[in-house]
ZABA-94359 format. One record per residue (C-alpha): x, y, z; residue in one letter. Coordinates in steps of 0.1 Angstrom, whole numbers, padded with zeros to 4 digits, always signed. Layout:
BEGIN
XYZa...
***
This chain:
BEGIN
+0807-0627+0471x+0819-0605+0442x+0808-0568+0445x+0774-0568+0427x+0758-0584+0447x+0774-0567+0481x+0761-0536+0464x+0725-0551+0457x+0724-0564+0493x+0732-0526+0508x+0702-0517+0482x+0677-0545+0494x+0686-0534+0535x+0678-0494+0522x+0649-0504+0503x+0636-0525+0531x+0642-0499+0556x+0621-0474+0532x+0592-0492+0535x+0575-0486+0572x+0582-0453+0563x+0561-0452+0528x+0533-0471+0551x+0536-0448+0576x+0524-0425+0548x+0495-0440+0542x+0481-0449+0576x+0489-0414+0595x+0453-0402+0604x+0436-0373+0590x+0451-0371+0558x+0444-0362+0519x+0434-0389+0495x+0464-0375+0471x+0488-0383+0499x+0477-0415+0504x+0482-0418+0467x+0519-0409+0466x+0526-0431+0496x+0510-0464+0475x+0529-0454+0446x+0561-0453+0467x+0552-0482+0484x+0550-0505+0448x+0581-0481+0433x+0598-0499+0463x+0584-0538+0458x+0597-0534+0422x+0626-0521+0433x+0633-0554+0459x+0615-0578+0434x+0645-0567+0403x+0673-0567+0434x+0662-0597+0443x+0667-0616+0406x+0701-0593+0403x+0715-0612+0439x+0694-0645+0426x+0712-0645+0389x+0675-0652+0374x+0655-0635+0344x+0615-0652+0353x+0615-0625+0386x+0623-0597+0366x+0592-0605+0350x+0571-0605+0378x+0588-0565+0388x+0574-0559+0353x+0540-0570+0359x+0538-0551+0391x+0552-0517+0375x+0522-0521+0349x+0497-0529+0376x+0509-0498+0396x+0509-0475+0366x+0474-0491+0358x+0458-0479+0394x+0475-0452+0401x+0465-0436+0369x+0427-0446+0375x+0431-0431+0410x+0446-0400+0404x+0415-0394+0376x+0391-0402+0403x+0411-0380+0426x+0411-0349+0406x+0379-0354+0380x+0357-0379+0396x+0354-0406+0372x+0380-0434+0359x+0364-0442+0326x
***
C-alpha cells in the first residue's frame, strides 16, 4: 500500500464516522427547518466526499463522475430549500 491510499483510508474511516453525527442533526426532535437544512447539506458534502475517496483508493475516473452528479443535485435542492425556507416559494 503506498501512502495515498493509507491517507484516503484514514479519510474514508473520518468521513464515515461523521456521518451518524450529521444524521443525528437532522432527526433530533423539536428543531428548525434551517437546521435540518445544514445537517442534509453536511450529510451529501460527506457522500461526495466518500464517493471521490472512494475512486482515489479504487484508481478509477467513471465514480468521480457520479460525486459530480451528487454535488449538482445537492446544490440544486439545497438552493430550492433554503428559498422556500426564507421566502416561501422555489420558483
Amino acid at each position: 500500500m503506498d501512502w495515498l491510499t493509507v491517507m484516503a483510508n484514514i479519510a474514508l474511516g473520518i468521513m464515515l464516522l461523521l456521518l451518524p453525527l450529521a444524521f443525528y442533526r437532522v432527526a433530533r426532535p423539536r428543531q428548525e427547518a434551517a437546521d435540518r437544512l445544514v445537517g442534509v447539506d453536511m450529510i451529501t458534502n460527506l457522500l461526495v466526499g466518500i464517493v471521490v475517496l472512494l475512486a482515489v483508493v479504487e484508481r478509477t475516473n467513471t465514480t468521480i463522475d457520479i460525486g459530480i452528479v451528487i454535488a449538482a443535485l445537492s446544490f440544486a435542492g439545497t438552493v430550492s430549500i433554503a428559498r422556500y425556507i426564507s421566502e416561501g416559494r422555489v420558483f
